[in-house]
N, C-alpha and C positions, 0 to 999 in steps of 0.2 A: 373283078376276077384277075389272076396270074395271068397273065401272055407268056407261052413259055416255049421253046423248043427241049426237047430230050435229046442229048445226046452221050454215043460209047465216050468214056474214059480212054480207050483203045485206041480203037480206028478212027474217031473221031467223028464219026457219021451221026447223023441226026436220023431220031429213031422216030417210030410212032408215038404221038403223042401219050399214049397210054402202058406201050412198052412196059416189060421189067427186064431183058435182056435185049444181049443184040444179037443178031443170029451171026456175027463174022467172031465176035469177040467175048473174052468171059469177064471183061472190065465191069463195072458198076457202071449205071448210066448217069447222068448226072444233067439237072435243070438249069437253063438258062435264061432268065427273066427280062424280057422287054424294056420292065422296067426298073432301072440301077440307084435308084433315090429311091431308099426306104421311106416309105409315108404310111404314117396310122388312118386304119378308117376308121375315125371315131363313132360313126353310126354304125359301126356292128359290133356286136358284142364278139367276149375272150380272146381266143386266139384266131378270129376271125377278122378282129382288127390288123393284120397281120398277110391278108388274103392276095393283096399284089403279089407277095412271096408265096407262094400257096398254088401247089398244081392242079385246083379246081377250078368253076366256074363259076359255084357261090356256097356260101354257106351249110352245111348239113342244121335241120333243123333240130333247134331243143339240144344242141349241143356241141363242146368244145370252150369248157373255159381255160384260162392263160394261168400260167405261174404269176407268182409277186417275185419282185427282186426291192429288198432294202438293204438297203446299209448295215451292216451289223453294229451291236454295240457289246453286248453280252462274250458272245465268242472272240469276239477282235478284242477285246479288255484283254482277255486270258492268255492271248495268244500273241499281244504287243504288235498287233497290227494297224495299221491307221485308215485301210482301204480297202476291207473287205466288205464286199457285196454277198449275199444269199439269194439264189434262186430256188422258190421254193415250190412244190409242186404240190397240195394236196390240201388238206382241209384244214384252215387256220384262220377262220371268220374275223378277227380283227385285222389280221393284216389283210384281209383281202380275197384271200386265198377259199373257192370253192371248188376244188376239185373231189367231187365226193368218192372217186375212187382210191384219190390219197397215192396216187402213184404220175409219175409224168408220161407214162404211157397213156394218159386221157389227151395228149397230143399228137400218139400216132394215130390213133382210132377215127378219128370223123375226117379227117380230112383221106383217109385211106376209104374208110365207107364213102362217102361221097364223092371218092373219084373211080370206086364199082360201080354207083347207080348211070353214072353219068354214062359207061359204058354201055348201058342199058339191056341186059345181054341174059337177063333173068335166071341166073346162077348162081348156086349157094356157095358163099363165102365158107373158107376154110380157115382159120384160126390155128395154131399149135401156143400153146403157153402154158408158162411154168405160176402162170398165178395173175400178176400183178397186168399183164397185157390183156388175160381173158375177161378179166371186169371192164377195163374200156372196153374194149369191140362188142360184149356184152350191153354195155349201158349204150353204144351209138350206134350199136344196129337195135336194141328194143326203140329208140325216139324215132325209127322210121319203119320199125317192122320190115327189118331185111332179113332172108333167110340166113342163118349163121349154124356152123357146127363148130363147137370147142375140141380141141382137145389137148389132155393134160393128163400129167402123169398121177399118180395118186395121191402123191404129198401135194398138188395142188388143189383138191380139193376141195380143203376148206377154207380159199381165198377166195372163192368166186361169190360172192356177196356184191352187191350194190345197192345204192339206194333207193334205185326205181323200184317197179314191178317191171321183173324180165320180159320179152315180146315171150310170143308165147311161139315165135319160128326159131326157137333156140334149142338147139343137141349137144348136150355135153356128152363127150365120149374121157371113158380115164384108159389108160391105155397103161398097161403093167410093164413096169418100167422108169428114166427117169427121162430129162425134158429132150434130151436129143434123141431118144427112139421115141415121144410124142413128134416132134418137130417130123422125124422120117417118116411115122406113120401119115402124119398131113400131107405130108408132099404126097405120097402112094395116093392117098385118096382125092386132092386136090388134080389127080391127073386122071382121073375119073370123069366120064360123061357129065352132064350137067351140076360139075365142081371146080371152083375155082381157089388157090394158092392168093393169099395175100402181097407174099411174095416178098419177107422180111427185108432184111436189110437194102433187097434189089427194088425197092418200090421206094419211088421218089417222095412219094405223100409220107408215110413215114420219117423218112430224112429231114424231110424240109420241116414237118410237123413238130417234131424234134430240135428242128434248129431255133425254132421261136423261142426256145430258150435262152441263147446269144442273140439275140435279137432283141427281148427286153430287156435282156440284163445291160445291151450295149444304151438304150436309150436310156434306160434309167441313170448308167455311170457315167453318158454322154461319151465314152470312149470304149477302144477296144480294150479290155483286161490285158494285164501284161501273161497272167495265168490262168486258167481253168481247170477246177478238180472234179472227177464226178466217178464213181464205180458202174464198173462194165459187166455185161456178160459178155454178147455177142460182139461189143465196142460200136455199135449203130449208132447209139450216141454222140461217141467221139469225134463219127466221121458225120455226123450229120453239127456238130459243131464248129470244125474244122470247115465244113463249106459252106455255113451260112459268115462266120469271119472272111474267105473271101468275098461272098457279094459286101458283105459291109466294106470291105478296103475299097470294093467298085465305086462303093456310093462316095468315096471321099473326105467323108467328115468327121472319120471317127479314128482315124491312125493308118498305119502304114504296114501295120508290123502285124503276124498272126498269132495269138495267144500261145503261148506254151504248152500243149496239152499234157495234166498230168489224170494218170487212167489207173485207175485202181480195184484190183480183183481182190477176192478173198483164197489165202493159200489154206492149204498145198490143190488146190482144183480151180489153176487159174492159167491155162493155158496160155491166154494173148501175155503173160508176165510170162510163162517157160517159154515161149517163141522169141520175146524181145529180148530178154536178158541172156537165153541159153541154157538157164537154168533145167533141173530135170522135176517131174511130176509126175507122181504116186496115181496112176489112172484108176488105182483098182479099189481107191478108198473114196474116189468121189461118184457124187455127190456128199455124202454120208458126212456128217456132224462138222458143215459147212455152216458157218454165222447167218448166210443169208445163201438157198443155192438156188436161188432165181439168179444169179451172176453166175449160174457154170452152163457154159454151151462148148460141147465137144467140137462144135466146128465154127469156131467165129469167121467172117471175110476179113479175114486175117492179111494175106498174102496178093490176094485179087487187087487188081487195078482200080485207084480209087478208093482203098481198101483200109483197113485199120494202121497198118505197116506205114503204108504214103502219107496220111494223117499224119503219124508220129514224126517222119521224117521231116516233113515240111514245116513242122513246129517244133521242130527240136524237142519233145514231146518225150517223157518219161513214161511206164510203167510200174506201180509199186505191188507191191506183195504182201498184203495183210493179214496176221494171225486175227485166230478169232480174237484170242483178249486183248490186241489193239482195237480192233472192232468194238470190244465191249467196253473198254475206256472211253476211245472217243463219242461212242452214242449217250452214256453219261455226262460227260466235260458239254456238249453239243446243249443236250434235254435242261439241264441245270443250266445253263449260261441263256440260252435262247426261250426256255422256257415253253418250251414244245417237242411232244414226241415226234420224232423220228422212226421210217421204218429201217429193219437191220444193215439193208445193202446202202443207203446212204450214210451210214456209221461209216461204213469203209473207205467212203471219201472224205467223209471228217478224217479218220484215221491219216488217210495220205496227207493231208493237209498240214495236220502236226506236224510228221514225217517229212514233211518240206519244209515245213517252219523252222525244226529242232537242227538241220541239217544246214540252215542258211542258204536252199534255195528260191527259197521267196524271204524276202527281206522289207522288213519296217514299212516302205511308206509306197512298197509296189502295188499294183493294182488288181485285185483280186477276184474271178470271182468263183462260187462253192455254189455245183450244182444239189443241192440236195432234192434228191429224185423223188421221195415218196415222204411224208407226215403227218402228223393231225388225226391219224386212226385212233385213239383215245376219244380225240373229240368227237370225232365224227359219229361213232360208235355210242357215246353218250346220246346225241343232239337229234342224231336221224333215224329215221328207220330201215333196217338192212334187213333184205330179203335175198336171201340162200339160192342160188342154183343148184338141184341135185343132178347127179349123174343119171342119162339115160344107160347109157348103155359101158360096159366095162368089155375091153378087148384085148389080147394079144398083142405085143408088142409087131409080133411077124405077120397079124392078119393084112389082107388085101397083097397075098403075095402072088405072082403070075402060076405057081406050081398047084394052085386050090382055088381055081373061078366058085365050086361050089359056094364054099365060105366066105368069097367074096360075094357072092350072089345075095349070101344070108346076111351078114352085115350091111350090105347096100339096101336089103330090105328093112331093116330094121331102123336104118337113119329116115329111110321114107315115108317108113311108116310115125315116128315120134314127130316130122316135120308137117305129114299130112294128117296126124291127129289132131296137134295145134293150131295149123291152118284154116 
């Protein structure tokens, strides 16, 4: 297991072990590990190999496998690079890769349920996602049968598939609207009596979960990358990138210097790009006929201590701005060179990648690496069997407001009731 303390960004104080905030400070908390020499445990399986760095105690069962990171050859041909790495996160059975929900959010999932149960405090996890996060927590709270309520905006719907058979303590709620009044309604109900908040970007198991991504990609390059590309919504990625590179510089062996972070949204509904640049944003057309808009969150920790902004600064760290049809090039140029599907929001980090190539900020023989977050849904979809979560219940965007306890009365019945039906 992790030895770890929690401590503010801020004030610097060391928090409870299980924290998501600090009561002095609105900083991000951030983990610090006993132990500073990355070591694989080769007796555990995926990203559990990984667990010294990991703010749990052990493994979640039946679940939590790792990305591949190879060496490219196909895109680095096209692109006259000599040093490009792919991290790849989803279903691609030759190289390795089983992640059957095909998204690299199967990294925040179990190590975040497993540091619920550990609290052991017998309350039902709250979830908000636009898609691709509610199939993990989905797929690692069915292998332990944890209670779980989803909720998702509409156009999320028809992502919540997985390959298991769902636990049967699972509530999908669609909530009218798009993911940042899902995300608000969760909060509302996450501060409800026996319910509890995830606790997105402010939950270490996430971050850290996330960071295992820099983490094999540094063992496999055996160094730190001079750069990393990867597309954002909330930028959790970013900053859970940006601090697994510092414990690697702790550990000594792998460079000195922290990767460049390049962070790539899709425009015009790409906030952390109109904050960093200055640029302005069209609020009233997004989400709508967005490439990929599981990458649009109206309030990323943008500014927060610890935050996406300190990421960027501290690596000298770019933002780009992707039209759809750079998007739709590069998930072409990507799919034909690599010879594997890609989901859309990793298009956009191909996209910046060119966009850094064609501009001379990454150059010939520097060391690369390209987080591509989600893949293999062709395959997967072909190979396994995907079974459908349907919506229990569909709500109001403004349900669980303090001005209508009734309707909240009625809603809280109605989750306990689909929770203790399945039960």
């Amino acid at each position: 297991m992790g030895e770890y303390l929690v401590r503010c960004l801020g004030c610097g104080r060391v928090q409870p072990p299980r924290a998501l905030a600090c009561q002095n400070d609105d900083s991000l908390l951030r983990t610090e590990y006993f132990t500073k020499r990355l070591t694989l445990r080769d007796d555990l399986p995926g990203l559990w190999k990984f667990i010294d760095w990991l703010p749990v105690k052990e493994p979640l069962p039946r679940c939590g496998e790792k990305p591949v990171t190879y060496r490219s050859e196909g895109l680095a041909r096209e692109l006259g690079l000599e040093n490009l790495y792919v991290s790849f996160s989803g279903y691609w059975p030759e190289r390795g890769a089983r992640m059957t929900t095909c998204s690299f959010k199967d990294l925040e999932a179990p190590p975040t349920v497993e540091r619920m149960i550990e609290r052991n405090d017998d309350q039902v996890l709250v979830v908000a996602s636009a898609g691709n996060t509610a199939r993990a927590f989905a797929l690692a709270a069915s292998a332990v049968r944890l209670p779980l309520v989803l909720v998702v905006p509409p156009t999320g719907l028809d992502r919540l598939w997985i390959s298991e058979k769902p636990g049967e303590e699972i509530c999908v709620i669609s909530v009218n609207g798009d993911y940042t009044e899902a995300i608000d309604f969760a909060a509302r109900l996450a501060a409800r009596h026996g319910f509890v908040g995830e606790g997105g970007a402010r939950n270490v198991a996430r971050r850290d979960g996330m960071g295992v991504v820099m983490l094999d990609g540094v063992l496999s390059m055996r160094a730190l990358p001079k750069h990393y590309f990867q597309a954002i919504g909330s930028g959790t990625g970013g900053i859970a990138a940006w601090e697994a590179s510092i414990r690697l510089i702790e550990d000594g062996r792998f460079g000195q210097t922290l990767p460049k972070l390049h962070l790539a949204q899709n425009t015009p509904c790409a906030p952390i790009y109109a904050a960093w640049t200055g640029s302005e944003m069209d609020k009233g057309r997004c989400p709508q006929g967005m490439y990929d808009d599981v990458l649009y969150n109206r309030k990323p920790p943008y500014a927060v201590g610890g935050g996406v902004r300190d990421a960027l600064e501290e690596t000298a760290g770019e933002v780009y701005g992707i039209t759809n049809r750079e998007a739709e090039v590069a998930q072409k140029v990507f799919e034909e060179s690599e010879e594997i599907d890609i989901l859309p929001a990793a298009a956009v980090a191909v996209a910046a990648l060119l966009a850094a190539v064609r501009s001379g900020a990454v150059e010939e023989k520097d060391l690369v690496l390209l987080n591509i977050t989600g893949g293999g849904v062709s395959r997967a979809k072909e190979e396994l069997e995907m079974n459908l979560l349907k919506c229990d219940i569909k709500a109001e965007s403004s349900a669980l407001s303090k001005t209508s306890p009734s309707a909240d009365d009625h809603l809280l019945a109605e989750i306990g009731e689909v929770l203790g039906r399945r039960s």
